[in-house]
C-alpha positions in Angstrom: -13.2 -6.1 2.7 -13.7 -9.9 3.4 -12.6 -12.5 1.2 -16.3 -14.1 -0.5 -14.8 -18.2 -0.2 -13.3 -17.5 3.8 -15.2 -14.4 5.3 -11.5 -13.8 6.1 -10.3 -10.0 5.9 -6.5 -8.3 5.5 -6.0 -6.0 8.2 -4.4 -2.3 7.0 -1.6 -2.9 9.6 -0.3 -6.4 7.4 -0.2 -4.0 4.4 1.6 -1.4 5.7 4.0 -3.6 7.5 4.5 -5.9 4.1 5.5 -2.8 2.3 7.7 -1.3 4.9 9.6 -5.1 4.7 10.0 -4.7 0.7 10.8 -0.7 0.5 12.2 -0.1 3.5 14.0 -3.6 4.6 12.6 -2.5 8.2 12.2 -6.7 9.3 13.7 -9.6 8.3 10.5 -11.7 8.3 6.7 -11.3 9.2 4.2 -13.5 10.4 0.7 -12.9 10.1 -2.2 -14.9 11.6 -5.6 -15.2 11.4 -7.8 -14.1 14.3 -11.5 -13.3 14.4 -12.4 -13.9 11.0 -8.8 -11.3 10.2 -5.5 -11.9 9.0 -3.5 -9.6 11.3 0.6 -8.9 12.1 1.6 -11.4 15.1 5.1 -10.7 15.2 7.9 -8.2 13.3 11.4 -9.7 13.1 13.8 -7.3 12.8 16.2 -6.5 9.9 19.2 -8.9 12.3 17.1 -11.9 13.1 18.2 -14.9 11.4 16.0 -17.6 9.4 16.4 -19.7 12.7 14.7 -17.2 14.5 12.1 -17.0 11.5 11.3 -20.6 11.8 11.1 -20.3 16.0 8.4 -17.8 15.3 5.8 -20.6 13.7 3.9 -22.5 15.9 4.0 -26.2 15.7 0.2 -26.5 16.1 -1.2 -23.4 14.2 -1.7 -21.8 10.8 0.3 -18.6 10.0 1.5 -16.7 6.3 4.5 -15.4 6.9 6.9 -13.3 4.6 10.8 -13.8 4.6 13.4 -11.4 3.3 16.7 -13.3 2.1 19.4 -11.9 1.6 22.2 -13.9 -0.8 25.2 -13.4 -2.8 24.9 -14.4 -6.2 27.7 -16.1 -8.5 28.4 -13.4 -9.7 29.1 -11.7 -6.3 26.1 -8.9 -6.3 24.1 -8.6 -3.5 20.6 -9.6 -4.0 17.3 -10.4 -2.0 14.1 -12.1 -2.8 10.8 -12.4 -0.6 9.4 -15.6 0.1 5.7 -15.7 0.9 5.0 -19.0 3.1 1.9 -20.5 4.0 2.5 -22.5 7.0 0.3 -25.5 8.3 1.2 -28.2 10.1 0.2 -31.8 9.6 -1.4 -31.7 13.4 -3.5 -28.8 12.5 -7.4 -29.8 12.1 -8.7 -30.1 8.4 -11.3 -27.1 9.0 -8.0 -24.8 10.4 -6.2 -26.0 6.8 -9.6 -25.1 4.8 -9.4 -21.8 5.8 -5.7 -21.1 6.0 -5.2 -22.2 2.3 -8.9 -20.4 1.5 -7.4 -17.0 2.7 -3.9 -17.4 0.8 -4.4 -16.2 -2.7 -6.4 -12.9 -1.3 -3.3 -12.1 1.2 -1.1 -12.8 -1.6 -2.7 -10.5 -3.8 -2.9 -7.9 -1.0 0.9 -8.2 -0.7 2.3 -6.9 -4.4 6.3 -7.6 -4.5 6.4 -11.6 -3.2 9.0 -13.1 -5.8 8.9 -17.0 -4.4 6.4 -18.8 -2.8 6.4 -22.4 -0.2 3.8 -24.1 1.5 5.1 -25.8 4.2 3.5 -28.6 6.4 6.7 -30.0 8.4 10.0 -27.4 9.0 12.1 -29.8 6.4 9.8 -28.3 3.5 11.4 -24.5 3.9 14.5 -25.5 5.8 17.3 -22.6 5.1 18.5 -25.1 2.4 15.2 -24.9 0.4 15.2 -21.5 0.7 18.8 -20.8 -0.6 18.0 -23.0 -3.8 15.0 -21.9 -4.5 16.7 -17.9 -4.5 18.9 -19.0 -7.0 
């Protein structure tokens, strides 16, 4: 079903993946883009990609959502991970391509039950590996 503000519909296959990320741990990250009027799965990282290869994976010139499973050690020393949800749109990108990238978001986040943090990023330095690690803590 398309989103009423964008026209912009989830595919099943970002769902599916999304849920095989948070039950299964099958990928380290996903990023999703939006293509005929559809948010669709562009590329699966698997579980031993690295946040450098995460960030690779975003186009300097493009929208994307992408979702990031990081692993930490807490404090405490337990084992945790948290799910980031990030919206991604560079500053280059036309105003029209940022309308309807940040249109879509809340619908793809409600599509995707289980994301515990969320960033919008515009330049790499807003969800560099730093961010991230505070923000999991």
């Amino acid at each position: 079903m398309a989103n009423a503000a964008s026209g912009m519909a989830i595919d099943d296959a970002c769902k599916m993946k999304f849920l095989e990320l948070k039950a299964k741990r099958n990928y380290r990250f996903i990023v999703f883009k939006i293509h005929d009027q559809q948010v669709v799965v562009e590329e699966l990282g698997g579980p031993g990609k690295s946040y450098k290869d995460f960030t690779a994976a975003l186009p300097a010139d493009e929208c994307r959502y992408a979702v990031f499973n990081f692993d930490f050690t807490t404090n405490e020393n337990c084992q945790k991970s948290k799910i980031f949800f990030i919206a991604w749109a560079p500053d280059a990108l036309r105003v029209r391509s940022k309308m309807v990238c940040a249109s879509s978001k809340d619908r793809f986040k409600r599509e995707s039950d289980g994301i515990q943090l969320e960033l919008q990023a515009t330049d790499p330095s807003e969800m560099s590996f730093d961010i991230i690690k505070a923000r999991s803590c």
